[in-house]
C-alpha positions as CSV (number, residue, x, y, z in Angstrom):
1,X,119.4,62.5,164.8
2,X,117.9,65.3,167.5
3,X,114.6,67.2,167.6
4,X,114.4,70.6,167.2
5,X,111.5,73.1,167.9
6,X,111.6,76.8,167.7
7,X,108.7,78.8,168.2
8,X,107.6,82.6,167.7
9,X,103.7,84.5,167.8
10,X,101.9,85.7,170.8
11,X,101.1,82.3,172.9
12,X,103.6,81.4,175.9
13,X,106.4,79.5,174.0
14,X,107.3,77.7,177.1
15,X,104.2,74.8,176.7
16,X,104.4,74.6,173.2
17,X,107.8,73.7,173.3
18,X,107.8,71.4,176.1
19,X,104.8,69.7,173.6
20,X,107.1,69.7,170.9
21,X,109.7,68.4,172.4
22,X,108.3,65.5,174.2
23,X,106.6,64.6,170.9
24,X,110.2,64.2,169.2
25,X,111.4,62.3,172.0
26,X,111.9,59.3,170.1
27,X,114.4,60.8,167.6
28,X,116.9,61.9,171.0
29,X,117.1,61.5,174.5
30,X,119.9,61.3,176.4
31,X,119.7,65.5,177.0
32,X,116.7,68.6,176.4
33,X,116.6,72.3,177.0
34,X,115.1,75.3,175.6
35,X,116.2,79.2,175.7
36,X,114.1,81.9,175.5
37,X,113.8,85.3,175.0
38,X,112.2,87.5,178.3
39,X,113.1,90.9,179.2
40,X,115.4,91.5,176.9
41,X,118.1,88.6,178.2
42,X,118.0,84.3,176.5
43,X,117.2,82.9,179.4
44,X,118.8,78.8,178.7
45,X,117.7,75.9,180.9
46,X,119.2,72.5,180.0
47,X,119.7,69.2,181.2
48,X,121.1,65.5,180.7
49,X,118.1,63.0,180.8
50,X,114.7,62.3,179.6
51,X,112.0,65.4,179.0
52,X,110.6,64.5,182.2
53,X,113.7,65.8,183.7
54,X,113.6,69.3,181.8
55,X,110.2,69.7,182.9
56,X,110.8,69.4,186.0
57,X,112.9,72.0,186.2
58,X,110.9,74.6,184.1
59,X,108.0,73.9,186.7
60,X,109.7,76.4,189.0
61,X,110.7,79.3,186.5
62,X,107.6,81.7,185.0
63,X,107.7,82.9,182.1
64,X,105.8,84.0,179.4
65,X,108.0,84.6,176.8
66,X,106.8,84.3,173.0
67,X,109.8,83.1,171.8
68,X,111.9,80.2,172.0
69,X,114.0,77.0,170.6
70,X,114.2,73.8,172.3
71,X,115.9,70.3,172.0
72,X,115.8,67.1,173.0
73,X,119.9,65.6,171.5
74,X,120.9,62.2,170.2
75,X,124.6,62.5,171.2
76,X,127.1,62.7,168.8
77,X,130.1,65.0,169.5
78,X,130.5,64.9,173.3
79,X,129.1,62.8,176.0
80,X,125.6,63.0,176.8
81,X,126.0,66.0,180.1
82,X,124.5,69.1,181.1
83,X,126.7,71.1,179.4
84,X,126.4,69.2,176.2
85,X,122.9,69.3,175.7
86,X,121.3,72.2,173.7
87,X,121.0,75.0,173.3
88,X,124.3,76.4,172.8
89,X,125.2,80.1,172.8
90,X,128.2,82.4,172.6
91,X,130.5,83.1,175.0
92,X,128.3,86.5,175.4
93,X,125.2,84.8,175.6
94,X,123.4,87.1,173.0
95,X,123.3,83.9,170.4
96,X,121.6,80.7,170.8
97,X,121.2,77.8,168.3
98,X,120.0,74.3,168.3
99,X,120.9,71.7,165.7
100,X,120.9,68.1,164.1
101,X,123.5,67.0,161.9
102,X,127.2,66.8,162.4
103,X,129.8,69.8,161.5
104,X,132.7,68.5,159.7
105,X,135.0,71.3,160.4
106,X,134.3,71.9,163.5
107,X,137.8,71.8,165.4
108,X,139.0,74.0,162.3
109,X,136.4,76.7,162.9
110,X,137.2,76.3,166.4
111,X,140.6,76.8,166.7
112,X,140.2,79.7,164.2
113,X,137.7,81.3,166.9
114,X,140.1,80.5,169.7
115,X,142.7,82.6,168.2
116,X,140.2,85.4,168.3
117,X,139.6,85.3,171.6
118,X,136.0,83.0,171.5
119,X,135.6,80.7,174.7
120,X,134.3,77.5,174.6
121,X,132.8,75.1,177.6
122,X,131.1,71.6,175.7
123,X,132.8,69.0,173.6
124,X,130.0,69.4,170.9
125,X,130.5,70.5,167.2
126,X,127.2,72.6,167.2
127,X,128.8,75.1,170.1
128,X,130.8,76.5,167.3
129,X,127.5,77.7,165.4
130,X,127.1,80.5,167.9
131,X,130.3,81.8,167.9
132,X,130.6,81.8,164.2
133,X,127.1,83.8,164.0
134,X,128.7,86.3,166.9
135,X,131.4,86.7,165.0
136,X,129.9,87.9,161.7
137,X,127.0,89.2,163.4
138,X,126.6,93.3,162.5
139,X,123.0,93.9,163.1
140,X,121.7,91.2,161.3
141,X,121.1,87.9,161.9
142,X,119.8,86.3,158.9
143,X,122.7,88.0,157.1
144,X,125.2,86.6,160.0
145,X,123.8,83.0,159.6
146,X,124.1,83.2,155.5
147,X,127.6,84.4,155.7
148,X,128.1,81.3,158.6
149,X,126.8,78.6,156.3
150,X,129.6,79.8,154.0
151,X,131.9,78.8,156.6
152,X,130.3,75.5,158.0
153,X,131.3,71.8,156.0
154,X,128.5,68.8,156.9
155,X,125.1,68.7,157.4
156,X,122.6,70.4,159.8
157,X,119.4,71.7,160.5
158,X,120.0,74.5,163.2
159,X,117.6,77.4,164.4
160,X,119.1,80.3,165.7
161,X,117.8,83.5,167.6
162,X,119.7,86.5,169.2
163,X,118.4,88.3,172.0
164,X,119.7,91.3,170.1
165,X,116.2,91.0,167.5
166,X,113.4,89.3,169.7
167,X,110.6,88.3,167.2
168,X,112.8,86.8,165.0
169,X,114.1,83.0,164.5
170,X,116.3,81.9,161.4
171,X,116.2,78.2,160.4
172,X,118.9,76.8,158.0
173,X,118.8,73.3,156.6
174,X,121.1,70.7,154.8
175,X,120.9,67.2,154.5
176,X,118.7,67.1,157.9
177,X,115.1,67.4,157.6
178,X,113.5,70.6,158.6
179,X,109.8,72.2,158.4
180,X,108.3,75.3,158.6
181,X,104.4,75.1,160.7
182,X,102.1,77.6,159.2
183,X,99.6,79.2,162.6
184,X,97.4,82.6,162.6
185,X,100.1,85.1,163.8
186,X,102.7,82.5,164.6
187,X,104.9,80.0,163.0
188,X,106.7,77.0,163.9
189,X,109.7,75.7,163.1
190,X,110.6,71.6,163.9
191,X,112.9,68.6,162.7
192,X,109.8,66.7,162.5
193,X,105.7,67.2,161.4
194,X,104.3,65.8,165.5
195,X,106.3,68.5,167.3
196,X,103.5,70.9,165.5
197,X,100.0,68.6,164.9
198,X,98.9,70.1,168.0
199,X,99.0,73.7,167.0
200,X,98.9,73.5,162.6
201,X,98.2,71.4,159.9
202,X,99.8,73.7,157.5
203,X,103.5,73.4,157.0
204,X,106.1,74.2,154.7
205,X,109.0,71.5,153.7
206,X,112.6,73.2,153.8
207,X,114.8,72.1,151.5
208,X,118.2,71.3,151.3
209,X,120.6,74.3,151.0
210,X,117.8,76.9,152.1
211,X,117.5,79.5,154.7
212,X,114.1,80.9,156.5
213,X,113.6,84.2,158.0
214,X,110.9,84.3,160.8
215,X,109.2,86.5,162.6
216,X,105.8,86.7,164.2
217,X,104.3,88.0,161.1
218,X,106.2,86.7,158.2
219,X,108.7,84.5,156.7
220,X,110.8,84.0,153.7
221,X,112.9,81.6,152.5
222,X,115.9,81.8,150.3
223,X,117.7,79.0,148.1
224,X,121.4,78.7,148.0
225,X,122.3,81.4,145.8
226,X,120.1,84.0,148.6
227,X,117.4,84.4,146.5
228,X,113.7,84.5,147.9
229,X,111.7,81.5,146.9
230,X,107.8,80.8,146.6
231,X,107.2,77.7,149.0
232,X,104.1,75.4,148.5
233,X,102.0,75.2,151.8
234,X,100.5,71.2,152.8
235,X,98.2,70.3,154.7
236,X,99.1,67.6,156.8
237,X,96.8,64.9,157.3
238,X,98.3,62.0,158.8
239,X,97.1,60.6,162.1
240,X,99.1,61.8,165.7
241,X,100.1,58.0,165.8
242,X,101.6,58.0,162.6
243,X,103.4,61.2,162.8
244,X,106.0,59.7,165.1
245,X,107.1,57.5,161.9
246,X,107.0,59.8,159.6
247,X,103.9,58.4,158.2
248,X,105.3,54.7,158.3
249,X,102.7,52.3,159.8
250,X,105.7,50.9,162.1
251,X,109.4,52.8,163.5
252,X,110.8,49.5,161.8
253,X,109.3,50.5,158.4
254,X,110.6,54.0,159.1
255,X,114.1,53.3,160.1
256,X,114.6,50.7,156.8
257,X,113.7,53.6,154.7
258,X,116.1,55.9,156.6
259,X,119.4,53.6,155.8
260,X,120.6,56.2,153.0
261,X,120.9,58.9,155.1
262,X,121.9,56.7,158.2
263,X,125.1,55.3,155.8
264,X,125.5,59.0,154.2
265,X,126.1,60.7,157.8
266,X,128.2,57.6,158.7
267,X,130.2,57.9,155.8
268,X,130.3,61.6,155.6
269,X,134.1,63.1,156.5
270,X,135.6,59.7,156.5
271,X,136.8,59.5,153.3
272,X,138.6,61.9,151.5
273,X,141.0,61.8,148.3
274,X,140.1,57.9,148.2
275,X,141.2,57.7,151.8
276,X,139.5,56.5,154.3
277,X,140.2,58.8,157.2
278,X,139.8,58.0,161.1
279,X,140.6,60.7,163.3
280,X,139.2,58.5,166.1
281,X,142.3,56.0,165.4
282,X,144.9,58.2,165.7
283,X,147.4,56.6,168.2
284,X,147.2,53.4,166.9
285,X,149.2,53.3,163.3
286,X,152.4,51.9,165.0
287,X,150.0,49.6,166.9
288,X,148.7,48.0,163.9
289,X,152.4,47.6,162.0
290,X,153.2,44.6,164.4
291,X,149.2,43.4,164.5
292,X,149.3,39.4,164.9
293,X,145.3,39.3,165.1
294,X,141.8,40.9,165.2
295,X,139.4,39.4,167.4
296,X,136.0,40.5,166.5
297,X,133.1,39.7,169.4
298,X,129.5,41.3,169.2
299,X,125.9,39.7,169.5
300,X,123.3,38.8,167.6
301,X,122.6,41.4,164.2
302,X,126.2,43.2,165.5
303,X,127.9,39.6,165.1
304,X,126.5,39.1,161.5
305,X,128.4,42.9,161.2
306,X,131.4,41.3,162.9
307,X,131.4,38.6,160.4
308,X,131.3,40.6,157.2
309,X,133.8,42.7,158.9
310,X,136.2,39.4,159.2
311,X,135.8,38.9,155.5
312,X,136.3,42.8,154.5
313,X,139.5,43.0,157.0
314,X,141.4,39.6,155.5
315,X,140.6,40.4,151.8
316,X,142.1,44.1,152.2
317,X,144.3,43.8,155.0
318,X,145.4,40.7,155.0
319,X,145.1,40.4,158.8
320,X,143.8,36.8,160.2
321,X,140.6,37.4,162.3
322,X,138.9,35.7,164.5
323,X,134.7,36.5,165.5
324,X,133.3,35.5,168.7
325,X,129.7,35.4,169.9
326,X,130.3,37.7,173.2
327,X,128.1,35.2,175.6
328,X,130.5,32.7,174.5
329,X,134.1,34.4,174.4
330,X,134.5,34.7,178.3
331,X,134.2,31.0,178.6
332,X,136.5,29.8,176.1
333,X,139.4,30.8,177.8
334,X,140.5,32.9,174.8
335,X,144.1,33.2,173.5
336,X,144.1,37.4,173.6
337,X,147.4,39.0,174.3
338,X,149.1,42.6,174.2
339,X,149.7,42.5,170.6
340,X,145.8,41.9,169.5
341,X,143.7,44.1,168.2
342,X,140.1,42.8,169.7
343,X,136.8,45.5,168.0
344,X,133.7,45.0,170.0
345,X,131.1,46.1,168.5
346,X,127.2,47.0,170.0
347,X,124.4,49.5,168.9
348,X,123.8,50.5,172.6
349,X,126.9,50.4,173.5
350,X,125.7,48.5,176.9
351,X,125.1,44.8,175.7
352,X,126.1,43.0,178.7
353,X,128.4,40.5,176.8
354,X,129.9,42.5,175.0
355,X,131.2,44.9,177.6
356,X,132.4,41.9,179.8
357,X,134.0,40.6,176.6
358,X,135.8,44.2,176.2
359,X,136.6,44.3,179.5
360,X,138.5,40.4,179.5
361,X,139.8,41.5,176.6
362,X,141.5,44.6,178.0
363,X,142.3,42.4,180.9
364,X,144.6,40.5,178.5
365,X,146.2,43.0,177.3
366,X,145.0,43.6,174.2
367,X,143.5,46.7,172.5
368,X,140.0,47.5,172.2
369,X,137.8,49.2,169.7
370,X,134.3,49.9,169.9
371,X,131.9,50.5,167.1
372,X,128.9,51.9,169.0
373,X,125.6,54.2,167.8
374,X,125.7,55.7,171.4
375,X,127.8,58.1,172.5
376,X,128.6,58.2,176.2
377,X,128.0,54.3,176.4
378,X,129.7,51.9,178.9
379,X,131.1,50.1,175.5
380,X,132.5,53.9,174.3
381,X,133.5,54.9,177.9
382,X,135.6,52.1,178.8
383,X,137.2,50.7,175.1
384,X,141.1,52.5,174.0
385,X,138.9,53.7,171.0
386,X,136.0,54.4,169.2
387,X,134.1,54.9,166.2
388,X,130.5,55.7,166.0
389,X,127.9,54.9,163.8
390,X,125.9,58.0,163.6
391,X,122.5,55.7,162.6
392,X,120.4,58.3,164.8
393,X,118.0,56.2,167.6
394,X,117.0,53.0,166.9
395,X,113.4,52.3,168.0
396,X,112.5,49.2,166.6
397,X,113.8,46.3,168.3
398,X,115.0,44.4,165.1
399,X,118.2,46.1,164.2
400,X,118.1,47.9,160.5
401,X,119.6,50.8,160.1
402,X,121.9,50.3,163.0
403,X,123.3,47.1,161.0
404,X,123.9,48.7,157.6
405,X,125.7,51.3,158.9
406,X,128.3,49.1,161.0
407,X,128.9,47.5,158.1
408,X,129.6,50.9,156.7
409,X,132.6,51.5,159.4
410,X,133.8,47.9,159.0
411,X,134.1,48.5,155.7
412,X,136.0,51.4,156.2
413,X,138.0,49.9,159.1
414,X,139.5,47.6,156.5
415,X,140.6,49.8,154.3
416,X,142.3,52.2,156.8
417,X,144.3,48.8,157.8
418,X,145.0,48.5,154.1
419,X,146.2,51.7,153.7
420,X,148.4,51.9,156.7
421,X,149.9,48.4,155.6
422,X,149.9,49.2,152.4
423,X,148.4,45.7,151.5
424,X,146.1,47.0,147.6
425,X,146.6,49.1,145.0
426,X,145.7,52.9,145.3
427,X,143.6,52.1,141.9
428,X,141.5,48.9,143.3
429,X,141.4,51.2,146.6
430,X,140.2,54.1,144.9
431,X,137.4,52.4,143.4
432,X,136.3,50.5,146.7
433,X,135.9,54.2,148.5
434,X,133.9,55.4,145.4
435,X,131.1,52.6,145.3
436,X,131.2,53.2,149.3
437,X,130.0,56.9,148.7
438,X,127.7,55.8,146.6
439,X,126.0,53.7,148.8
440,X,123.4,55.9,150.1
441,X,122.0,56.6,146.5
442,X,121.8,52.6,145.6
443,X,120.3,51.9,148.8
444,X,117.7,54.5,148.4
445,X,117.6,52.3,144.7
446,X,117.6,49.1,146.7
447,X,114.6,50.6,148.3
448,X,112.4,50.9,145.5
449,X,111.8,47.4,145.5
450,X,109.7,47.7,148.4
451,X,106.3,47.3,146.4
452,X,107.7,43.9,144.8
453,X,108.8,42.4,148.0
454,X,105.3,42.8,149.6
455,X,103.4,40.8,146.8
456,X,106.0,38.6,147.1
457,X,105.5,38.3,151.3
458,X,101.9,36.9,151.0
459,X,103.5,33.4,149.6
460,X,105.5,33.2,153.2
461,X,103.1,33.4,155.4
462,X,102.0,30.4,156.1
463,X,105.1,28.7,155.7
464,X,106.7,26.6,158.5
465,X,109.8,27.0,157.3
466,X,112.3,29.4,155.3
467,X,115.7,28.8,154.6
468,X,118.5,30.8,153.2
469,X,121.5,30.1,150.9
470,X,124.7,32.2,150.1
471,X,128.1,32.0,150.0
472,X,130.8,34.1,151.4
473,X,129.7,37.4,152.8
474,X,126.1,36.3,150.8
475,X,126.3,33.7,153.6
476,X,126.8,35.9,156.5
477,X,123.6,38.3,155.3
478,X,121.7,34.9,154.5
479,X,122.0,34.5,158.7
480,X,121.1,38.3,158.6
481,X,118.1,37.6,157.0
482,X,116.8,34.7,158.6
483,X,117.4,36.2,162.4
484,X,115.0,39.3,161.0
485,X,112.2,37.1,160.3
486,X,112.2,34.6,162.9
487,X,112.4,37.2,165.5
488,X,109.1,39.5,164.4
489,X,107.1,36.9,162.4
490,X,108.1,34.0,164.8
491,X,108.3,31.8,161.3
492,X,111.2,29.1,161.8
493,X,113.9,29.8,159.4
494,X,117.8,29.4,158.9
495,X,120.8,30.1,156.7
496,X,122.8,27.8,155.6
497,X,126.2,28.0,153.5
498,X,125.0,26.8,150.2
499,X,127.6,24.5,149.6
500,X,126.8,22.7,152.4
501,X,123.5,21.7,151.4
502,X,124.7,18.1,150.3
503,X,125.7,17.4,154.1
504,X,122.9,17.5,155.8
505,X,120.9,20.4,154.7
506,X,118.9,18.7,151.8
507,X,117.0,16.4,153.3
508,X,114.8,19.1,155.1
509,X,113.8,20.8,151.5
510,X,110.7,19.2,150.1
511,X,107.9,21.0,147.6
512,X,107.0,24.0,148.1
513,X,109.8,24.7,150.7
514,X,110.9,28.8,150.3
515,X,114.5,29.0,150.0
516,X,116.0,32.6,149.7
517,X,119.1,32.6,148.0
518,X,122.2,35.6,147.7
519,X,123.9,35.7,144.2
520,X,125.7,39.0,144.7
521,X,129.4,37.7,144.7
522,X,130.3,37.5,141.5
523,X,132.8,34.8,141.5
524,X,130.7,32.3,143.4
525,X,127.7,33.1,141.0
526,X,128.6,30.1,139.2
527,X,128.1,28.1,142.3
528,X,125.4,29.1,143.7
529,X,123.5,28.6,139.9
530,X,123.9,24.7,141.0
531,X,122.9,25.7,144.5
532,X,119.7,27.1,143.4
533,X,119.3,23.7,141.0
534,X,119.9,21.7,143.7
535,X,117.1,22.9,145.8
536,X,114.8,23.2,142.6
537,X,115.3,20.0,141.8
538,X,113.9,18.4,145.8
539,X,110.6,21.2,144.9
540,X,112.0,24.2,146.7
541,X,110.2,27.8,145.8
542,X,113.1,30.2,145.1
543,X,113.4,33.7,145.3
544,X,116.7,35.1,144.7
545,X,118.4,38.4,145.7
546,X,120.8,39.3,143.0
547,X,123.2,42.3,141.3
548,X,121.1,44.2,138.3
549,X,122.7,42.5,134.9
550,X,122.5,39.3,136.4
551,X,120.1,37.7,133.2
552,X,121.4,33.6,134.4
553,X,120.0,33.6,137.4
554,X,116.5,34.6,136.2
555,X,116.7,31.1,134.2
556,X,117.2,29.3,137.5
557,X,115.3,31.0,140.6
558,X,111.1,31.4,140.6
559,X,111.6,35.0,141.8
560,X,114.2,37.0,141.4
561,X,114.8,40.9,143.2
562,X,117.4,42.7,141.6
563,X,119.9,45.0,144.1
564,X,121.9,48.0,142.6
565,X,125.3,47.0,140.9
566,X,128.3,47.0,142.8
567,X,131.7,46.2,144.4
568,X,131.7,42.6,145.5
569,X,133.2,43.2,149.1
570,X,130.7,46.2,149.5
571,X,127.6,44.0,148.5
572,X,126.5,43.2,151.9
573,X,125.0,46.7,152.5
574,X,122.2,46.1,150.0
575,X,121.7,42.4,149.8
576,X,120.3,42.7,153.4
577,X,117.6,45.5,152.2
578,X,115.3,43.1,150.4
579,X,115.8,40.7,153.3
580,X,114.3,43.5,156.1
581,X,111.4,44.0,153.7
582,X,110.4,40.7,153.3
583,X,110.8,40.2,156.8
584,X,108.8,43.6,157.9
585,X,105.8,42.8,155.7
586,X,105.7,38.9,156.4
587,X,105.2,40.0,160.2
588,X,102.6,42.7,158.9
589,X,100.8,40.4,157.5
590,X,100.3,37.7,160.0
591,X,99.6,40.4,162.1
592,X,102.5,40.7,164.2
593,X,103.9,43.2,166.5
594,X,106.7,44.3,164.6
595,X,108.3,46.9,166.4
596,X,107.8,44.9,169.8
597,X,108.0,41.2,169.1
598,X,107.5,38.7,171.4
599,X,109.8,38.1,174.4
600,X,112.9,40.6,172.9
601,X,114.5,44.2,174.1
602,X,116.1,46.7,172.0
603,X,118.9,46.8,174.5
604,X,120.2,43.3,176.4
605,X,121.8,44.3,179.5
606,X,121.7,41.1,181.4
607,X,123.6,37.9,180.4
């Protein structure tokens, strides 16, 4: 996730895209830069760092060019560096483009351009973009970008401009939002509505598969099959402050609601002919033939990941693993040697355990794998391998987004061990790498219960207590959910495996106690029907999370939310849905500070 701004009309673009830019801050910022058009050259400044540090540098060059692009990057492909930020042009310079998404073919477009003589300088998958447009370029760049989209596999919202036509921009989106601002005599173009509340309240929504022309006194936009469509103008009327989130009252809100296209993009070019496929593990097939052990060591949300990892890996794989809590792997002395396979895994990507776990770990001997959302991260610097989560920033400190979509890769981490040991059937395979593409539609599903959950809310919030009941990976997500809403509505509450209840746990449930319990492994279901009796039976207030077609467990719980059908193993990524909405509007209603709770950081980089 970056943010993109282009702009063209008869005001200095400079300002307005610096505005823009530092408006979409929050959706990148580890690089920014803009290129414009003056005097008939692109004149490109860039930079690794915050805004502040690109505008710094633009106070000292004076310009008053009228058209421009800008970007502030989330990095994906390549490290976060100068030469990695955006813009990127052509090896001539007469081509710039900015984008957000990721390029699936990139390396085979590349090496296709290399053998045509094209020159490359960053590690990115966007730098092929202007190239590609170069190279079909012949005096017309919204017909060179069509014939490029042809080319490109992936998703991406990209503006381009040429110094060859200088009043004209050309946006192109798919699956990454895009939007067209609406001025007198100029128009906007942005990955997000604040970059333009300053200047317009009229916009345009690009849609997937579509292409805009621009110029300073027109556009047009064309559908996939390059015919010109009629777009609806809006007025936009929410507040500056809620423009950041997308309208959401709260980035935590936002980012819940995001999780389909987080897990799409995280999915997307890993699996193909029902194989999962990891580039970023090649090296270590013959590795993993003599594997003894997995060690798995993360913190807090990331652990809970770790842990439905563990149960993913020895169901598949048949690999014994192990799951540490990084603050206390260090001092355990741990038996790690050469032949281990330890994955570490961290949405920053510098949690201080965690990197002092990975680096005893490589200490031992043993490999080490990160699963990170950060590019260019201490974890991702210094591990033998990694595999990114492409969630986009993370704003809120309660992890959401970040979470479902490590589950994704562990997920798929298991059954690239499967396949390489050869340890299911290509059938039972088959269908677990379907329901995993489908993920991003039944969480989008999984969503729509939203509305029910925040009725249901109002009974919790002046509770002391709320505990939570699963079994097996229901159990993990049960500690998943509690974590979420102890740590932004500061309401005590814990998870428990429900079979433990009769040893120990029962004596704390009295009337009126809210229990939360998982039903969405179907072989336990039995179980946890006398689970949920159990606790009825001592007065507890159930509400249960269960798989649609579950009509038993309506008979036994108060409440019951009903999650999208699915593989057993894959369950996880939606039971934990209903959990971060009861949890988000709990904390809304006592009033909380949800994205900021009390005495917490996004990023723990002290022990």
């Amino acid at each position: 996730m970056c943010g993109i701004i282009g702009y063209t009309g008869r005001r200095a673009a400079v300002p307005i895209l610096l505005e823009g830019l530092s408006r979409l801050e929050y959706r990148g910022y580890d690089s920014a830069g803009i290129v414009v058009y003056e005097g008939d050259e692109l004149k490109l400044v860039k930079k690794a760092g915050r805004i502040s540090v690109l505008k710094e540098l633009l106070e000292h060059i004076d310009t008053n060019a009228s058209l421009g692009i800008g970007h502030t990057r989330w990095a994906t492909h390549g490290a976060p560096s100068d030469v990695n930020a955006h813009p990127h042009t052509d090896d001539s310079g007469c081509f710039a483009v900015v984008h957000n998404g990721i390029i699936e073919n990139y390396m085979e477009i590349k090496e296709w351009l290399l053998k045509k003589g094209h020159k490359f300088v960053s590690d990115t998958d966007t730098e092929v973009l202007p190239h590609l447009i170069k190279y079909y370029y012949d005096g017309d760049l919204l017909a060179a970008v069509k014939r490029a989209k042809k080319q490109i596999e992936g998703s991406y919202a990209m503006v381009v401009l040429s110094k060859h036509e200088p009043k004209r921009l050309v946006a192109a989106r798919q699956d990454s939002p895009l939007i067209l601002g609406v001025g007198e005599g100029e128009y906007f173009v942005a990955s997000d509505i604040p970059a333009i509340l300053k200047y317009t309240r009229s916009a345009v929504i690009i849609d997937d598969g579509e292409t805009v022309d621009i110029t300073d006194v027109y556009f047009k936009v064309y559908n996939g099959a390059e015919l010109a469509v009629k777009k609806q103008l809006f007025n936009i009327t929410w507040e500056d402050s809620r423009a950041e989130k997308a309208g959401y009252d709260h980035f935590m809100l936002k980012e819940i609601h995001e999780q389909p296209n987080a897990i799409k993009d995280t999915v997307r070019g890993r699996i193909t002919d029902n194989r999962v496929v990891l580039k970023e593990l090649e090296g270590l097939e013959d590795f993993i033939k003599g594997l003894r052990r997995i060690h798995i060591v993360a913190c807090g949300t990331a652990y809970h990941a770790g842990m439905v990892g563990k149960y993913a890996i020895e169901l598949l794989a048949r690999i014994p693993v192990e799951v540490d809590i990084a603050s206390e792997f260090r001092y355990r002395n741990p038996i790690v040697s050469k032949g281990d396979l330890v994955i570490v895994i961290s949405q920053s990507g510098e949690t201080a355990d965690t990197l002092a776990a990975l680096r005893e770990s490589k200490r031992l001997g043993a490999k080490v794998l990160a699963v990170t959302n950060v590019v260019g991260s201490s974890v991702s610097r210094e591990a033998d391998y990694v595999i990114y989560t492409w969630a986009g920033p993370e704003i809120a400190v309660a992890s959401t987004k970040a979470f479902t979509t490590q589950l994704a890769v562990m997920y798929m981490i298991a059954v690239w061990l499967s396949q390489k040991l050869d340890t299911i059937a290509e059938e039972h395979r088959a269908e677990i790498l379907r329901e995993l593409k489908s993920m991003p539609e039944k969480a989008a599903k999984a969503l729509r219960a939203a509305d029910d959950i925040k009725k249901i809310a109002e009974a919790y919030v002046d509770k002391n207590s709320v505990f939570f009941i699963g079994r097996g990976q229901d159990n993990v997500i049960a500690s998943e959910g509690a974590l979420k809403l102890k740590e932004i509505s500061y309401i005590h509450a814990e998870a428990y495996a429900a079979g433990e209840l009769k040893h120990g746990t029962l004596a704390l449930i009295e009337e009126g106690v809210p229990v939360v319990a998982l039903v969405a492994q179907r072989d336990l279901a039995q179980k946890m029907y006398s689970n949920i009796k159990e606790v009825k039976a001592r007065g507890a207030k159930v509400l249960a999370v269960a798989l649609e077609g579950d009509e038993i467990v309506e008979k036994e719980a108060d409440e019951v939310i009903y999650i999208p059908d699915t593989h057993s193993v894959l369950s996880s990524i939606l039971t934990v849905i209903p959990l971060q909405l009861l949890a988000y509007y709990v904390s809304v209603l006592k009033g909380c500070d949800v994205d900021k709770p009390r005495n917490l950081a996004k990023s723990v980089t002290v022990e």
